[in-house]
C-alpha positions in Angstrom: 0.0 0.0 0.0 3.0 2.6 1.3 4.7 1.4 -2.5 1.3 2.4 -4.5 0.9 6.1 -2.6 4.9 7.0 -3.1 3.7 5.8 -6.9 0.5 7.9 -7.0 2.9 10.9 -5.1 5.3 10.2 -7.7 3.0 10.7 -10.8 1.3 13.8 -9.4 4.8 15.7 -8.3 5.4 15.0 -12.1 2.3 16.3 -13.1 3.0 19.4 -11.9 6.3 20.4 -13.1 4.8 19.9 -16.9 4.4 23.2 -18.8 0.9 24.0 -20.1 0.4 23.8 -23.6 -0.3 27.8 -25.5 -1.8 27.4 -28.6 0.3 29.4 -31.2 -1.3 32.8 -32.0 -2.8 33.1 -35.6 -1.1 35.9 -37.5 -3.8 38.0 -39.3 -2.4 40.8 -41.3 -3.7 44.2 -40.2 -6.9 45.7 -41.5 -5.6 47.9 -44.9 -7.3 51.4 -43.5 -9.2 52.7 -46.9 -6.7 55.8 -47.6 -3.9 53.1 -48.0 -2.6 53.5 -51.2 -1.0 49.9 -52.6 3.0 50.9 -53.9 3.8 50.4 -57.3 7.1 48.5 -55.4 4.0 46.4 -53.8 2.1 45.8 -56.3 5.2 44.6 -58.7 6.1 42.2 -55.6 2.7 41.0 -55.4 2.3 40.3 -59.2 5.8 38.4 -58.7 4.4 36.1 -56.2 1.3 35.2 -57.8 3.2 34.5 -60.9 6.2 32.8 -59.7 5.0 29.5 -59.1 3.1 29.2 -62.8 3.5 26.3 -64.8 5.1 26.5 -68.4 1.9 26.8 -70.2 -0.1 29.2 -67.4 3.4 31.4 -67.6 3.2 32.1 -71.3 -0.8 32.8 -71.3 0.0 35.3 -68.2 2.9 36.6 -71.0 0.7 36.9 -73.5 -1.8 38.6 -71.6 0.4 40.9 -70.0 2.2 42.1 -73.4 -1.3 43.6 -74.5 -1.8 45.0 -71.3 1.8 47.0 -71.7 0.9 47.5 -75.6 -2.6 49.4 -74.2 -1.5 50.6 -71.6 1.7 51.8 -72.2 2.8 52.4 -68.0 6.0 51.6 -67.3 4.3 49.3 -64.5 2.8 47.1 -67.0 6.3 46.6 -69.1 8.1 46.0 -65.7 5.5 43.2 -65.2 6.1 42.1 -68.9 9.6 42.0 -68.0 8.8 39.8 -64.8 7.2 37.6 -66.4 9.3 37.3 -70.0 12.3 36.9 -67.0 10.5 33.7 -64.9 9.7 32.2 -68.6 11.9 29.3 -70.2 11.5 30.9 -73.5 11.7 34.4 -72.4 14.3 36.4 -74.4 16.7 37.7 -72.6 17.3 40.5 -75.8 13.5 41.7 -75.3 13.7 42.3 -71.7 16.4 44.2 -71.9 14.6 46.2 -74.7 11.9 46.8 -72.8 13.8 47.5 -69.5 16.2 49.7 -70.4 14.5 53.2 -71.3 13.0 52.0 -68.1 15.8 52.2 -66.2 17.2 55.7 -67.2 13.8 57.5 -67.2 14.2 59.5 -64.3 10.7 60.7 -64.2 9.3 56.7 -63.1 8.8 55.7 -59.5 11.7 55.0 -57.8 10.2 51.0 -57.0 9.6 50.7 -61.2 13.1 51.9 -62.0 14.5 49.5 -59.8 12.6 46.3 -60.7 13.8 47.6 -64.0 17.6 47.8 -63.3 17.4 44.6 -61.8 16.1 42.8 -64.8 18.4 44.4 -66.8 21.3 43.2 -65.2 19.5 40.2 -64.6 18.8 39.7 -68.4 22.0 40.5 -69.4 24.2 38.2 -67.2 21.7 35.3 -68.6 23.0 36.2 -71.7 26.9 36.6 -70.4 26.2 33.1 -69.2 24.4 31.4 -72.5 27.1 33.0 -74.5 29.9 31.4 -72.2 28.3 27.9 -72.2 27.6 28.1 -76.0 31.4 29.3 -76.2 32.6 26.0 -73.9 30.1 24.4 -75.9 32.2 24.7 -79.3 35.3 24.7 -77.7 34.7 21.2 -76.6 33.4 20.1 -80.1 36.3 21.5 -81.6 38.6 19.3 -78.9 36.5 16.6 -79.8 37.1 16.8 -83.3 40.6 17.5 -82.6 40.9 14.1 -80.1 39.3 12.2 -83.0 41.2 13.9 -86.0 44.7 12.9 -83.1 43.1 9.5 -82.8 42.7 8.5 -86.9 46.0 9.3 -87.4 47.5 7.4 -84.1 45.5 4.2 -85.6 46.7 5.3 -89.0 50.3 5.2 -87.5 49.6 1.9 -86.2 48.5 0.3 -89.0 51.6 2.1 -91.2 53.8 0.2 -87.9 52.0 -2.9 -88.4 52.8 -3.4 -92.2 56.3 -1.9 -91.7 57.0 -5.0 -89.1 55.1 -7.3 -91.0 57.4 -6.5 -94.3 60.4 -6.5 -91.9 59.8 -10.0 -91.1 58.9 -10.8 -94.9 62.3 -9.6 -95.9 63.9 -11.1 -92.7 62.3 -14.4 -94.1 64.4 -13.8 -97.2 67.4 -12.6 -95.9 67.5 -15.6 -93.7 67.0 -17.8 -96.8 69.3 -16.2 -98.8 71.8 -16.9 -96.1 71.1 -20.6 -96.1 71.4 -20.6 -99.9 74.8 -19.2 -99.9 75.8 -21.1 -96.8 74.5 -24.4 -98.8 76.5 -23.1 -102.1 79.8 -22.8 -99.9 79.4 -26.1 -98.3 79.0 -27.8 -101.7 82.2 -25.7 -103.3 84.1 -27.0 -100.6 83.1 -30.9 -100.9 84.0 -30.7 -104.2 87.7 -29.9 -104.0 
C-alpha cells in the first residue's frame, strides 16, 4: 500500500512540473485602412508572387496577356511586369527584356520602385545572356577538342597500321634474308666438298 501512494505521489509531483500547452497565436495581417494607397514596389512584388509559381503553359498565357496589357496601356508598370514575367519564362528572351527594361531604367521621371525592378532585370537579363554565351562558347570549344581528339586518334590508328605493315614487311624480308643466307651457306658447303 505505502509502494502504490509514493507511486500515486510520484506521478502527481510530475504532473506538476509539466508546462501547459499555449496554442500558437494566428497571424492575421492588419486591417488595410481605406486611404492606404498599394506601392507600385507592392504591387510589382505582389504580381511576382502570384506569378512565380506558374507552370510552363499558365506562364506564357499570363505573358501573353500581359504584353497587350503593356501595348494598351503603355505604363512603365505594365512593361516592368512584362519584363517579370518574360524573366521567370523558359522561353523568355533575354534580348527583349532588356529592350523593354532599359529606357526604363534611365527615365528619371518613373517611381523610384519601377526603376528598380527595372535595373534589376536588366542586369538580370543581361548576365543570362553573359552566361548562354559562355556555355555556347565552352560548348564549341569542346566540339572543336572533340574533333581534334578524334582527327589525333585516326592518325595514331593510321600510325599503327603504317607500324604494323612496316614489321610485318620487316619480317617478310627477314624471311628472305635468312633464306638467302642458307642458300649461300648451302653453295659454300657444296664448293668445298667438291675440292
Amino acid at each position: 500500500m505505502r509502494i502504490g501512494l509514493a507511486m500515486a505521489c510520484a506521478l502527481l509531483a510530475g504532473c506538476e512540473s509539466m508546462t501547459p500547452v499555449v496554442a500558437p497565436e494566428i497571424y492575421a495581417p492588419a486591417p488595410r485602412a481605406a486611404n492606404d494607397r498599394v506601392t507600385a514596389g507592392g504591387e510589382l512584388v505582389a504580381y511576382l508572387a502570384r506569378i512565380r509559381d506558374l507552370g510552363e503553359k499558365p506562364l506564357a498565357i499570363e505573358t501573353q496577356r500581359q504584353r497587350e496589357a503593356s501595348r494598351t496601356q503603355g505604363s512603365d508598370l505594365e512593361a516592368v511586369k512584362l519584363g517579370l514575367a518574360l524573366s521567370l519564362s523558359p522561353s523568355g528572351d533575354d534580348g527583349e527584356i532588356a529592350t523593354l527594361m532599359e529606357p526604363i531604367a534611365r527615365r528619371a521621371a518613373t517611381d523610384d520602385d519601377v526603376r528598380a525592378m527595372a535595373s534589376f532585370l536588366l542586369l538580370q537579363s543581361a548576365e543570362r545572356r553573359r552566361l548562354k554565351e559562355g556555355i555556347a562558347a565552352a560548348g564549341g570549344k569542346l566540339r572543336d577538342e572533340r574533333r581534334a581528339h578524334e582527327a589525333q586518334k585516326q592518325r595514331a590508328d593510321a600510325l599503327q597500321e603504317r607500324a604494323s605493315q612496316l614489321q610485318e614487311r620487316a619480317a617478310q624480308l627477314q624471311q628472305k634474308i635468312d633464306a638467302l643466307t642458307e642458300l649461300e651457306k648451302s653453295l659454300s658447303d657444296r664448293q668445298a666438298q667438291t675440292r
